[in-house]
C-alpha positions as CSV (number, residue, x, y, z in Angstrom):
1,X,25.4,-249.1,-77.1
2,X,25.9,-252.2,-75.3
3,X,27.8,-254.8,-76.8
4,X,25.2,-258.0,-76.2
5,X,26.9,-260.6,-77.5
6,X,30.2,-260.0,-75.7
7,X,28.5,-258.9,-72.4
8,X,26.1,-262.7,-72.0
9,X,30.0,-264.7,-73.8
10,X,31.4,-262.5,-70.5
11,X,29.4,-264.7,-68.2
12,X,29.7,-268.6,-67.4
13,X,26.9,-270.7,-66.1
14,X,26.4,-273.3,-64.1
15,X,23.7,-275.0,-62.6
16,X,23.2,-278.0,-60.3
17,X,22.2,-279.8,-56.7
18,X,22.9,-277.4,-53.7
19,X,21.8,-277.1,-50.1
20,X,20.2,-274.3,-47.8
21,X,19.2,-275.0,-43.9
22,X,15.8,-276.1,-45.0
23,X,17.1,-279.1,-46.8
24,X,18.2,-279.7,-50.9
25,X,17.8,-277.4,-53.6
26,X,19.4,-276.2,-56.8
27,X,22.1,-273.7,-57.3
28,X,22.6,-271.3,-60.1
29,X,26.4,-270.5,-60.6
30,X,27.5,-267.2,-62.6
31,X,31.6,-266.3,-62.9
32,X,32.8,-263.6,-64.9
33,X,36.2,-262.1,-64.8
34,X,36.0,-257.6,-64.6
35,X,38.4,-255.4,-65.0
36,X,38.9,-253.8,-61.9
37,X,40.7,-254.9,-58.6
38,X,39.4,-257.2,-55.9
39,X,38.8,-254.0,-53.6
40,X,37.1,-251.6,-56.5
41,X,34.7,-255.1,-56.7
42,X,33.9,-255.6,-53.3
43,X,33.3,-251.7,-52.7
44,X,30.6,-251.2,-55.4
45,X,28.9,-254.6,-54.6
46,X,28.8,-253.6,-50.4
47,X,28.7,-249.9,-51.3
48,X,24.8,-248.9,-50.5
49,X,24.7,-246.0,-52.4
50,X,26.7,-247.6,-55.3
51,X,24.6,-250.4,-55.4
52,X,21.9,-248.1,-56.3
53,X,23.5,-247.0,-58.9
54,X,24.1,-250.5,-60.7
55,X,21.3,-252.6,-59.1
56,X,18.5,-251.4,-57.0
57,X,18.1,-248.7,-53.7
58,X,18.8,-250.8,-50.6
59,X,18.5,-250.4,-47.1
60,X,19.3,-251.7,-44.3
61,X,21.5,-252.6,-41.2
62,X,24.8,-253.3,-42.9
63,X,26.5,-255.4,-41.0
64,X,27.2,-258.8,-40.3
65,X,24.0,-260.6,-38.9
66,X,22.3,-257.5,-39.7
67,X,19.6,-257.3,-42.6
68,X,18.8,-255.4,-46.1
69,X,16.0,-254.9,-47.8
70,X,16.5,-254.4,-52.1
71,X,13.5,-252.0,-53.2
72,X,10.9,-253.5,-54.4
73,X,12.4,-257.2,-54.7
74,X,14.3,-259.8,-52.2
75,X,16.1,-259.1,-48.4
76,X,17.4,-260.7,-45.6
77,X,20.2,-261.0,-43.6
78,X,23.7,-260.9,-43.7
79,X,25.5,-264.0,-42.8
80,X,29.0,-263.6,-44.1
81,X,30.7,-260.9,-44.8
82,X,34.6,-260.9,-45.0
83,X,36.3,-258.0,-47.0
84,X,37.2,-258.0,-49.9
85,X,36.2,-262.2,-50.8
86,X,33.4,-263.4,-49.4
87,X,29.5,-262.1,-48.4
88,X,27.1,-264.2,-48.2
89,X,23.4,-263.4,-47.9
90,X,20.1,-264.6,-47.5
91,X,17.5,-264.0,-50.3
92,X,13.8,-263.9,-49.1
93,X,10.6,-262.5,-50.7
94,X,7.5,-261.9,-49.1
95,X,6.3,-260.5,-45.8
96,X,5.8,-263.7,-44.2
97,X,8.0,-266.6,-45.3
98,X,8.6,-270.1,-44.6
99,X,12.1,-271.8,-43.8
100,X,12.1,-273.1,-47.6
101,X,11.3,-269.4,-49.0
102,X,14.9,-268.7,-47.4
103,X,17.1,-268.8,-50.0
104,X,21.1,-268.3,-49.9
105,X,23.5,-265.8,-52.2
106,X,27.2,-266.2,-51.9
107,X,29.6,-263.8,-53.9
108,X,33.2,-265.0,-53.7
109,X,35.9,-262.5,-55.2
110,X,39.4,-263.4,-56.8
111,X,42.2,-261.6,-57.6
112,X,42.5,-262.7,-62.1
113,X,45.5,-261.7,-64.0
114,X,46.5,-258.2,-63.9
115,X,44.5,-256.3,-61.9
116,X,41.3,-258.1,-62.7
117,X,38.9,-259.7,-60.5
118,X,36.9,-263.5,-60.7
119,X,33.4,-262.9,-59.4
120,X,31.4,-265.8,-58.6
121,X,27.7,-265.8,-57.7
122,X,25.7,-268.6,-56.1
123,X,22.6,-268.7,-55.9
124,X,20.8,-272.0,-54.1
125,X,17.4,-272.4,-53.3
126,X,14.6,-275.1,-53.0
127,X,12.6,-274.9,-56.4
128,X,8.9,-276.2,-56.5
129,X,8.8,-278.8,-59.2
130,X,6.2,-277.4,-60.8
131,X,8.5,-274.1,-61.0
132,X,11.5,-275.7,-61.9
133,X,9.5,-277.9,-64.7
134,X,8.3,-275.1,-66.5
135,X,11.1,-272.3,-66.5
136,X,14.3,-274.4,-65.2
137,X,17.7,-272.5,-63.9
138,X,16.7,-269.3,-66.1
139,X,14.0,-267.9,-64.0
140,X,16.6,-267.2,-61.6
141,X,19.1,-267.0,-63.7
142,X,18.5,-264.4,-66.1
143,X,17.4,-261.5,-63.5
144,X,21.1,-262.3,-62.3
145,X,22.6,-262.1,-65.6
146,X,21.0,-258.4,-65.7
147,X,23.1,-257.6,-62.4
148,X,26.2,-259.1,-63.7
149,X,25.7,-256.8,-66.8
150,X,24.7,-253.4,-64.4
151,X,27.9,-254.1,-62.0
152,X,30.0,-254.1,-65.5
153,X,28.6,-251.1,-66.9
154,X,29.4,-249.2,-63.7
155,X,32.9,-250.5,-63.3
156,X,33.7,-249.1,-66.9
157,X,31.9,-245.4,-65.5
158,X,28.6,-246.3,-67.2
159,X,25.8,-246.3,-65.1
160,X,22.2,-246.6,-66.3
161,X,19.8,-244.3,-65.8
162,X,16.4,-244.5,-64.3
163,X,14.5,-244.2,-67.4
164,X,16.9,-246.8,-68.9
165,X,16.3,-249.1,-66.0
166,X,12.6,-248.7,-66.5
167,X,13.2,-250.0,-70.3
168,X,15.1,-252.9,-69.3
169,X,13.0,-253.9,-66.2
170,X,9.9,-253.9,-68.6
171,X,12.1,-255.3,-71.7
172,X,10.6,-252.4,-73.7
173,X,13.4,-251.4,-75.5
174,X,15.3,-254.0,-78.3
175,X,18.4,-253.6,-76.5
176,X,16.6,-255.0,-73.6
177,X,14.6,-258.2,-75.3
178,X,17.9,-259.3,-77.3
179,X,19.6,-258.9,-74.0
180,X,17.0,-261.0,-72.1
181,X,16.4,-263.7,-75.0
182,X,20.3,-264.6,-75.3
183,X,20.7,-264.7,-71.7
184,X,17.2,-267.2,-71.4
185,X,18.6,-269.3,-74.4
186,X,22.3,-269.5,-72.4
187,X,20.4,-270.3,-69.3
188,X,19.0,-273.1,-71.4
189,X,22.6,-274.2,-72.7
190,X,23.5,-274.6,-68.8
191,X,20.5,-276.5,-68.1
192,X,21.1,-279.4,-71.1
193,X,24.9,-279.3,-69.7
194,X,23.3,-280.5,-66.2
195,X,21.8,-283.3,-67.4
196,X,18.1,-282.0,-69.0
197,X,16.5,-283.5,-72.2
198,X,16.5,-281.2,-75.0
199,X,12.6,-281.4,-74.7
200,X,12.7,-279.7,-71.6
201,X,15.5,-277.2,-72.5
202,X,13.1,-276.3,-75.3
203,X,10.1,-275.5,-72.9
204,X,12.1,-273.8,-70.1
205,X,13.6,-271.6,-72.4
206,X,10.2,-271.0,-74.2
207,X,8.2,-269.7,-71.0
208,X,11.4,-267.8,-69.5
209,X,11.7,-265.8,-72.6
210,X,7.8,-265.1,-72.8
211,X,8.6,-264.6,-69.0
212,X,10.9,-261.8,-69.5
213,X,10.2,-260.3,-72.8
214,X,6.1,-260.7,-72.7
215,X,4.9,-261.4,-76.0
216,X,3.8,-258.0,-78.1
217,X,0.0,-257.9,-77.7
């Protein structure tokens, strides 16, 4: 059993103004502190084969200006990569997109206490209004709270299996939903933090709970 409540407290949020090449966006910040060296870290999140095991098959030319492509979701190239504290990615979907579809993930690694590592993910893109209106930072940032969670599991030796990631990917099981909910109602405590109205805290975190846990029915 995974301990929800302590896993989404293991994560802190951020969100506000950033920048890609295109021109200004927003940026969704997560940091959360693991229990595992800087070098351990940067292995399973550069790893290929272990990324498969925490996030999703990827493939690619791994190397730096070279590109990747996550099954079934984002790739792009890799513009930074400097072992074992800093890669930094572009994030595109689609087969033909436009300079403002190319958005930017940085992951920054810190040697913590002990042997323990900071990880810090940012995430900046340039929102549509109308996106950002309706969902907010959680759209983005609940599919990242999900990773953080898989890269933990497999640091402590617990990997999920497919049929596990299947549950969670379609919220199916109540492991998954109360998962999903808390992290959409955090995401929501990030956005009031950056300024939002409680009104709009209230919708986002309405339609990126439907979003992600679909409504039985």
């Amino acid at each position: 059993m995974i301990d929800i409540k302590r896993e989404l407290a293991a994560i802190g949020r951020f969100t506000g103004p950033g920048r890609v090449p295109a021109g200004e966006g927003r940026t969704v910040q997560l940091t959360r502190t693991y229990d595992a060296p800087v070098e351990e870290v940067w292995d399973a999140i550069t790893d290929p084969e272990r990324i498969s095991r925490w996030f999703l098959p990827v493939t690619g030319d791994f190397r730096l200006g070279g590109s990747y492509q996550l099954k079934g979701n984002a790739g792009g190239e890799i513009r930074r990569c400097e072992p074992p504290r800093l890669l930094a990615v572009t994030w595109i979907f689609g087969e033909q997109p436009t300079e403002e579809d190319s958005s930017v993930v940085e992951v920054r690694l810190t040697p913590g206490e002990g042997d323990t590592t900071v990880f810090e993910l940012n995430h900046t893109a340039i929102v549509p209004p109308e996106m950002w209106d309706v969902y907010g930072p959680g759209a983005v940032g609940v599919g990242w709270d999900g990773g953080l969670l898989g890269l933990s599991l497999h640091l402590a030796g617990n990997d999920i299996d497919e049929a596990e990631k299947e549950s969670w990917a379609m919220a199916t099981s109540a492991e998954a939903q109360a998962f999903l909910t808390g992290s959409s109602e955090a995401w929501g405590a990030a956005y009031e933090a950056s300024g939002a109205t409680k009104e709009q805290v209230s919708e986002a975190v309405k339609n990126t709970t439907a979003f992600y846990v679909p409504p039985a029915g």
